[in-house]
N, C-alpha and C positions, 0 to 999 in steps of 0.2 A: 365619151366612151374612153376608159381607160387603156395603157398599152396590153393589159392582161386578157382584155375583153377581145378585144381586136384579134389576139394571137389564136385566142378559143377560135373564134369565127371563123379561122384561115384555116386550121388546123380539122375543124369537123367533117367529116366522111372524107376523112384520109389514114386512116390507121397504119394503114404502112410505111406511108411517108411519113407519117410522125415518127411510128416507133422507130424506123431507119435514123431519123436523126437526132431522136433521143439514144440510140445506141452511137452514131457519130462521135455527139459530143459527150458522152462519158471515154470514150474511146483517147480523145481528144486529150479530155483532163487528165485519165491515166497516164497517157502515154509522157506529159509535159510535168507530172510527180512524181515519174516513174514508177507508179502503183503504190506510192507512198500512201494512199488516202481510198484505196479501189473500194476498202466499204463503204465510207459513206458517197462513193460516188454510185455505187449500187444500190445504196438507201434511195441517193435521189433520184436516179433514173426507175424504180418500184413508182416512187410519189410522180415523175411529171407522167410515168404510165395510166396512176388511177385519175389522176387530174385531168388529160389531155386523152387519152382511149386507146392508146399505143395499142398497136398489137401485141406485143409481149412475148419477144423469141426471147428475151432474158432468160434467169431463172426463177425467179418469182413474178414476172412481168405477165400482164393479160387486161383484160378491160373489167372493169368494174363489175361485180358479178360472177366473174369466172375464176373458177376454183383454180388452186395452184394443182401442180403436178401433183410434188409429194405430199402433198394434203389426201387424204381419203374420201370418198365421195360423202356427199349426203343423202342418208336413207331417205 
């Protein structure tokens, strides 16, 4: 079982603990760039959200399937 597999495994039915420390650790890396880099650390914290099921209190952040805010619903 690879380390990737293993992290899934730990990480399902926890959405809030996830998305809590995927917002940590962008938090983290902004803060250590001094937001030199905040978009693509916002890019990656969207990807480990669809990846992993984060909750998604970001701005584009949610689980797979769920519509963004500023996106319009679908009819």
């Amino acid at each position: 079982m690879s380390m990737m597999d293993k992290l899934k495994n730990m990480l399902k039915g926890h959405p809030e603990q996830t998305d809590q420390g995927i917002e940590k650790a962008g938090d983290y890396v902004d803060g250590r760039t001094q937001g030199k880099y905040s978009r693509h650390v916002d890019t990656g914290q969207e990807k480990m959200r669809e990846q992993f099921g984060g909750g998604g209190t970001g701005a584009a952040g949610g689980t797979p399937g769920q519509e963004r805010r500023d996106e319009p619903p679908a009819p």
